[in-house]
C-alpha atoms as one frame of an Amber mdcrd trajectory, in Angstrom:
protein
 -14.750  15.373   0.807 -17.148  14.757   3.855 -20.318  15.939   1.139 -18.515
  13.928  -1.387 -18.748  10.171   0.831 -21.958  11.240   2.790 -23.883  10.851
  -1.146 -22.704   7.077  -1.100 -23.243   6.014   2.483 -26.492   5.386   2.048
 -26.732   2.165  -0.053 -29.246   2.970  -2.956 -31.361  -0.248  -4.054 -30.356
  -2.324  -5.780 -26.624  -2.180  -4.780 -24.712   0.820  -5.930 -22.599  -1.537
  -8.002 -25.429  -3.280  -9.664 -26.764   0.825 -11.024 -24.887   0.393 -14.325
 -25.134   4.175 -14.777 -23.640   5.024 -11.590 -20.873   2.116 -12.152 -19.864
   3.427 -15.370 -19.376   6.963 -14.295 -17.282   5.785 -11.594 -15.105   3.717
 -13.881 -14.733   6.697 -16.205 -13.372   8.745 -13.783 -11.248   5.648 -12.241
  -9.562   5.918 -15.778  -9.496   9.966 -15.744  -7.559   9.524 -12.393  -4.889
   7.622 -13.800  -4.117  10.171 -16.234  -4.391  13.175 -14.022  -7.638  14.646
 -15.822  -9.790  14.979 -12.971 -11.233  18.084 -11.718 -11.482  18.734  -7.761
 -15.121  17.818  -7.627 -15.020  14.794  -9.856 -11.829  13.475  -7.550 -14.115
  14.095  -4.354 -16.606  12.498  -6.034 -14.741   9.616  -7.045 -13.713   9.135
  -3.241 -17.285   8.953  -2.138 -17.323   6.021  -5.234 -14.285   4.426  -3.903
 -15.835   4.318  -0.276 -19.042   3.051  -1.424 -17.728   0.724  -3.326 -15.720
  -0.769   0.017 -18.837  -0.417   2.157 -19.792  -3.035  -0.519 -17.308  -5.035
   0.026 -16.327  -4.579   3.588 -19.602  -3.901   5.737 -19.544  -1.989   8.024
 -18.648  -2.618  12.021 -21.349  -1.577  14.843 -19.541   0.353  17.153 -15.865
   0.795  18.624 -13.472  -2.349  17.936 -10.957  -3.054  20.238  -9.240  -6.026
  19.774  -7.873  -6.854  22.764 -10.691  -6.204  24.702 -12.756  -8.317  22.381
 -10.743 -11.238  22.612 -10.611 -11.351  26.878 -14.835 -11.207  25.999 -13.746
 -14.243  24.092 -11.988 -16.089  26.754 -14.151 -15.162  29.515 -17.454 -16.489
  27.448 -19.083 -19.798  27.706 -16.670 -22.653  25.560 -19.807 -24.052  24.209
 -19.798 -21.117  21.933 -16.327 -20.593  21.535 -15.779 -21.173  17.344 -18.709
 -18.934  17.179 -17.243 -16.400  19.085 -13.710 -16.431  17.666 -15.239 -16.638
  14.340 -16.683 -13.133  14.926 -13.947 -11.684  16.545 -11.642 -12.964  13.144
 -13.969 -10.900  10.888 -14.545  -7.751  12.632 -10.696  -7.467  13.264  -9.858
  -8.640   9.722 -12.426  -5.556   8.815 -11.044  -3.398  10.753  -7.514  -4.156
   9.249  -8.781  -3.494   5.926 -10.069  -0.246   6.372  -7.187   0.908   8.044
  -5.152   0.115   5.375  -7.582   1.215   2.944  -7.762   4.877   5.046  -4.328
   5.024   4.449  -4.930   4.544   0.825  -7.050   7.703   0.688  -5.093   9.692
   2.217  -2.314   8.904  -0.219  -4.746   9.622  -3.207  -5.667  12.866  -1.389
  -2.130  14.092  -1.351  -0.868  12.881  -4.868  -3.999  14.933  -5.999  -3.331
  18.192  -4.162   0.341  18.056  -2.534  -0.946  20.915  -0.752  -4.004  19.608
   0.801  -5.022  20.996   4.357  -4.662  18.931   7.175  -8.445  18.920   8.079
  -9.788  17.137   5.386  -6.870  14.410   5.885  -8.801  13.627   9.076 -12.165
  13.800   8.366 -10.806  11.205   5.480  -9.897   9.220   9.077 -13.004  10.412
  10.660 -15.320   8.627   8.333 -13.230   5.323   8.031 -12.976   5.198  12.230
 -16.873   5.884  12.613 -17.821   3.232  10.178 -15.022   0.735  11.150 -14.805
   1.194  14.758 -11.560   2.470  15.027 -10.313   3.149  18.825  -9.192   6.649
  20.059  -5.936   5.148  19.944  -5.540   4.380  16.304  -7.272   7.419  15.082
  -4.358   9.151  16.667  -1.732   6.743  15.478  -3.246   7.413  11.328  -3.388
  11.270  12.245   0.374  10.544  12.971   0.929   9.691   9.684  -0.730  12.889
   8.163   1.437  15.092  10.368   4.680  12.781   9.074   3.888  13.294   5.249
   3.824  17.287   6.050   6.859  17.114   7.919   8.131  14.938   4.976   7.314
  17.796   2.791   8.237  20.796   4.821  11.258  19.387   4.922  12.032  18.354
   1.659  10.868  21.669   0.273  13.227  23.676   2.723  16.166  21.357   2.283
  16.096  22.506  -1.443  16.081  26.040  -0.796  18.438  26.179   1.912  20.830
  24.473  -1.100  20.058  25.398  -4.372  23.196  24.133  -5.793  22.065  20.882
  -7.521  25.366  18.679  -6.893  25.228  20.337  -3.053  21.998  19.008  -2.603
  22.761  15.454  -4.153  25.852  15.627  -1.618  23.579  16.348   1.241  21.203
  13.709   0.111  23.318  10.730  -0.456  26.349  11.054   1.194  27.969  10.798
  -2.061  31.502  13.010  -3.181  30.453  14.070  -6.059  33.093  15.619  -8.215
  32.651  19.097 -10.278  31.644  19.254 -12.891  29.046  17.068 -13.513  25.577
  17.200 -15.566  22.965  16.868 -12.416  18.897  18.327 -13.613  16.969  18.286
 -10.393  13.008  18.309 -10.001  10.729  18.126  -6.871   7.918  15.645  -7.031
   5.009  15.490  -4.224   7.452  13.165  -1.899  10.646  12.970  -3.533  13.423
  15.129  -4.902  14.111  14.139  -8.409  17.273  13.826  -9.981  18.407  12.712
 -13.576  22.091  12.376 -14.006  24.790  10.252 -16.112  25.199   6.526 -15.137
  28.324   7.010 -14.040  27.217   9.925 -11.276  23.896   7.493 -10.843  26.479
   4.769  -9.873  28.207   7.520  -7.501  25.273   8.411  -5.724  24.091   5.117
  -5.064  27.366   3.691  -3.157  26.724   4.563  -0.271  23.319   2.907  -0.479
  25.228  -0.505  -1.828  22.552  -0.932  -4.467  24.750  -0.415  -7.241  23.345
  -3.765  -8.804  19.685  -2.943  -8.747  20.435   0.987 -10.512  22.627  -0.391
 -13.638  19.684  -2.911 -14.213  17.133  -0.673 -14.317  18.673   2.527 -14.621
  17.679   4.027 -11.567  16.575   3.825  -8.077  14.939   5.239  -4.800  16.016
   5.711  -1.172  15.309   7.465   1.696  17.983  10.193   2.876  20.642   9.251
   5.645  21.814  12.750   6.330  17.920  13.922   6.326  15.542  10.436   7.447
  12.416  12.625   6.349  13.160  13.319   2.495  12.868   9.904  -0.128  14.636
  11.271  -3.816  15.092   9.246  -7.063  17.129   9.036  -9.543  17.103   8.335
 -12.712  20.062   8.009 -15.743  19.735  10.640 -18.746  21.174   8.078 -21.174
  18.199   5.979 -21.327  15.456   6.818 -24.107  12.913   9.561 -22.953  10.540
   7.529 -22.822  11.909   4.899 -20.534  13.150   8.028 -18.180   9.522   8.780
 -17.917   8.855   5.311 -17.033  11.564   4.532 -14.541  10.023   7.881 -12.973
   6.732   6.647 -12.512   8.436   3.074 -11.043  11.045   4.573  -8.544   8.480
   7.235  -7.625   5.652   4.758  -6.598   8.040   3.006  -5.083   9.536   6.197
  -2.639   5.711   6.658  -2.276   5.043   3.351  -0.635   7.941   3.229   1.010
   7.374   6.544   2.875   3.886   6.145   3.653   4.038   2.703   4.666   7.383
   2.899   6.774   5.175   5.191   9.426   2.266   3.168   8.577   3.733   0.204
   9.717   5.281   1.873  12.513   2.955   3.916  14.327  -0.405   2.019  13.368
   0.268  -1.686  12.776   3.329  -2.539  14.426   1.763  -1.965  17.753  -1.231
  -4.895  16.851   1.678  -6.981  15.287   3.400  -6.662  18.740   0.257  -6.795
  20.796  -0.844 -10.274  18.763   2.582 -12.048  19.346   2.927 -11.513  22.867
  -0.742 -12.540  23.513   0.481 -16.152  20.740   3.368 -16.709  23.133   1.434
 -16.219  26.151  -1.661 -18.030  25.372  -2.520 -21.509  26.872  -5.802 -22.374
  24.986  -4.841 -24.313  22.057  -7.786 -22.682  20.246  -7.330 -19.577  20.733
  -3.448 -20.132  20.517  -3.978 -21.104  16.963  -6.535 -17.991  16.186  -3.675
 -15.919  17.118  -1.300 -17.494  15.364  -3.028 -17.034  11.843  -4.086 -13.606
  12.960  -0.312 -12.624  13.126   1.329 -14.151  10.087  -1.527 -12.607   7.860
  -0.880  -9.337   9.329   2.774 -10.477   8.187   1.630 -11.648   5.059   0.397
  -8.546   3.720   3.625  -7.064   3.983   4.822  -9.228   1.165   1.132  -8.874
  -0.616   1.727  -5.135  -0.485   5.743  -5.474  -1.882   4.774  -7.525  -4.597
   1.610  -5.021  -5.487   3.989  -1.956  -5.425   5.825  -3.948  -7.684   3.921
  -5.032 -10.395   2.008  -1.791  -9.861   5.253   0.232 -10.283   6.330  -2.236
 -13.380   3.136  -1.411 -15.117   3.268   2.143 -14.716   6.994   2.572 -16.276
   6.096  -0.081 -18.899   8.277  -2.486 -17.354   8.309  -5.830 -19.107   8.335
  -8.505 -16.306   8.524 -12.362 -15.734   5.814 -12.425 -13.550   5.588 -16.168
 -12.772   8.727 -14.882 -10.652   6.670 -13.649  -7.806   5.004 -16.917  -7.643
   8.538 -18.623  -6.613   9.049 -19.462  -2.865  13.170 -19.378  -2.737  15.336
 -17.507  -0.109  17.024 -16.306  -3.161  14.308 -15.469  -5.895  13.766 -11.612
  -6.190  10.446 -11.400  -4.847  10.091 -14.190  -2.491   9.420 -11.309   0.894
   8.559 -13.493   3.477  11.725 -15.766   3.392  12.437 -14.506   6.292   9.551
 -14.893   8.365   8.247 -18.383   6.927  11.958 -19.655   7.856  12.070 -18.661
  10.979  12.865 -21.079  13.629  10.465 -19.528  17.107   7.512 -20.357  13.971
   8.370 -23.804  13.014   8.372 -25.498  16.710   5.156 -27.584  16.549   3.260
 -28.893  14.009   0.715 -26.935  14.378   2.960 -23.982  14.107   4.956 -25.663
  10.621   1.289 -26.505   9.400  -0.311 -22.991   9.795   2.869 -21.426   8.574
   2.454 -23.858   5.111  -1.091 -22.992   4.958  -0.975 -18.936   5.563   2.822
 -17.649   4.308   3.194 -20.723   0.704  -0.212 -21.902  -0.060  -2.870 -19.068
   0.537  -0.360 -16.185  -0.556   0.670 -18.403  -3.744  -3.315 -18.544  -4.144
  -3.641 -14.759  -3.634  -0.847 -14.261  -5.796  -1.861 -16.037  -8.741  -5.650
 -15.212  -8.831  -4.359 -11.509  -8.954  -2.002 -12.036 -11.419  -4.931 -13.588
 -13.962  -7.290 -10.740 -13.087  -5.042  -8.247 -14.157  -4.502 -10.094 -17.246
  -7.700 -10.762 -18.101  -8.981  -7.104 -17.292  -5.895  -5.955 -19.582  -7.087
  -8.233 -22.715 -10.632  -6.771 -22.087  -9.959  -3.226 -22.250  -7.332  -3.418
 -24.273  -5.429  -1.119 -22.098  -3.033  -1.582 -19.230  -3.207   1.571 -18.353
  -6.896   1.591 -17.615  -6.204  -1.940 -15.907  -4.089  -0.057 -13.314  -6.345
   2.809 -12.873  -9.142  -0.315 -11.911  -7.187  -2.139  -9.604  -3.995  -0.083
  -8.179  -6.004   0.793  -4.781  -7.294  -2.055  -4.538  -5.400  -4.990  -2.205
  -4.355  -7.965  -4.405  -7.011 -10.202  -2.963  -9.527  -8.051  -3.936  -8.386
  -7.570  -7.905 -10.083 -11.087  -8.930 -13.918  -9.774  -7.367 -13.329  -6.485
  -8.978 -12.232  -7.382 -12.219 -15.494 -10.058 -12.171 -17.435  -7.301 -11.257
 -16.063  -5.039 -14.254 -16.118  -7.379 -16.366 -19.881  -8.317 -15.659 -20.767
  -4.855 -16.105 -19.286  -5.370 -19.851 -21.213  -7.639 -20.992 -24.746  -6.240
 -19.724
């Protein structure tokens, strides 16, 4: 891994993405990825690709970052150069952001590659993003956090189902659910979640408790994290729907119990402490400048909660072969399916001032509508130039949803020379 991302570090010239040969090899194996046909030295090569191919995009920060000691520099500095100064501070923590997210990324490649992989090259994976992006003792040891949660995860999960190898025990001690002998249950483990295919009528069963019934009859299955056991995420899946839609539903509920357990200690050991930290120093603030800075800092690091819901989504929906309305995530109703910041962009303690209603407008409607949209087009246009959605989503699925419209321009460009 560490051999594997040192070979891309240093930028060849021209730019690594303009050396067609290079490009193409890495877009081959982007493709052999998606379908699982990559050997271990072609994945850790196609790491050190993925990395260099964010050093393109995200340069690099020049030394340790921390934010709130950057931002008392701020305040303390002349106010002649104030913008300038804020300005800087804006992109090295937007940076920073990026690569965390983009570390955690990685590590989730690492794992659905090898389920087994060891704990040391996890970190070096954090290593090499917190030398490059400045990341502060503290939130190296909040991301090496996650790697010891996804272990646990697994340890767990993988002794829960041999301490009960009776299949409708185990959904029992999963769900919560009474379910009644006998009853056709097939049980499977994946790399995060226990798998289980049953009857609709049993699916119905075991999702009561979770009160999604709706959801599982429309699609004909769903995901959710344990009660009885917080650390284990299964799926499950009706055996009455065609083969191949089983396999699809699979891939969908799976990505989604793969987001959703990754990103629930994500968001709680590594971001929610900067959400926190940014609000309190909003509220607190009296400089009207800097009062606004922090402002827009804080609902984007809100906003890419719903940027990352609606990704998983149309990620997951393209993986199961899913067929979509996707001018729905464009809709900004409390009660449209995907609209996942209702709740914040209604919220009263962000609508005070007009300064507050106007940066809310700008940041949580207009700017994630943008981002949105200009996704949505890339994808399609990548799709009608390969000819293959598959290889779309082997292109863009680690990539953020702002990023898909410079990437597909980028592929796309490549084409045609």
């Amino acid at each position: 891994m560490t051999e594997a991302l040192a070979t891309f570090t240093q930028k060849p010239k021209p730019s690594w993405v303009e050396n067609i040969g290079a490009f193409v090899k890495y877009k081959t194996l982007k493709v052999k990825e998606y379908f699982g046909k990559l050997s271990t030295a072609e994945f850790n090569e196609l790491l050190g690709g993925d990395f260099n191919l964010f050093l393109e995009d995200v340069p690099a920060l020049s030394g340790t970052f921390d934010a709130s000691t950057e931002l008392e520099r701020v305040k303390k500095g002349p106010k002649s150069s104030r913008k300038e100064s804020l300005d800087a501070y804006k992109d090295k923590l937007v940076r920073q952001q990026e690569a965390l997210a983009q570390c955690r990324l990685f590590i989730e490649k690492s794992i659905e590659f090898n389920n087994d992989v060891p704990r040391d090259k996890l970190l070096r994976v954090v290593s090499q993003f917190g030398t490059h992006y400045g990341f502060t003792l503290g939130q190296i040891a909040q991301v090496g956090t996650l790697v010891d949660y996804y272990y646990t995860s697994r340890r767990e999960m993988l002794s829960l189902r041999k301490s009960i190898p009776d299949d409708i025990e185990l959904v029992r001690a999963l769900s919560g659910a009474n379910i009644k002998r006998p009853t056709n249950i097939s049980i499977s483990i994946g790399a995060m979640t226990i798998d289980i295919e049953t009857d609709p009528f049993t699916l119905h069963k075991i999702d009561e408790p979770n009160s999604n019934t709706a959801r599982a009859s429309r699609i004909g299955g769903f995901s959710a994290q344990s009660k009885q056991h917080p650390n284990v995420y299964y799926s499950v899946l009706s055996s009455w729907k065609s083969e191949r839609f089983r396999k699809g539903a699979l891939i969908h509920e799976r990505e989604h119990a793969k987001n959703a357990l990754f990103r629930a200690m994500f968001d709680k050991k590594v971001l929610e402490k900067d959400r926190q930290l940014l609000w309190t120093q909003y509220q607190n603030e009296k400089d009207v400048q800097i009062k606004q800075v922090l402002l827009e800092q804080f609902l984007r690091s809100e906003r890419n909660y719903g940027l990352n819901e609606a990704k998983d989504e149309i990620i997951a929906k393209k993986k199961g072969g899913v067929a979509e309305n996707y001018s729905d995530f464009l809709k900004q109703k409390n009660t449209a399916r995907y609209d996942y910041l209702a709740w914040l962009r209604d919220d009263e303690s962000l609508n005070k001032s007009p300064m507050e209603r106007k940066t809310v407008q700008k940041i949580l409607v207009d700017e994630y509508q943008e981002i949105l949209g200009n996704a949505l087009r890339a994808f399609d246009d990548l799709s009608k130039s390969t000819g293959n959605v598959g290889k779309s989503i082997a292109l863009l699925t680690d990539k953020g949803l702002p990023e898909w419209p410079k990437t597909v321009l980028r592929i796309l460009k490549q084409r045609h020379e």
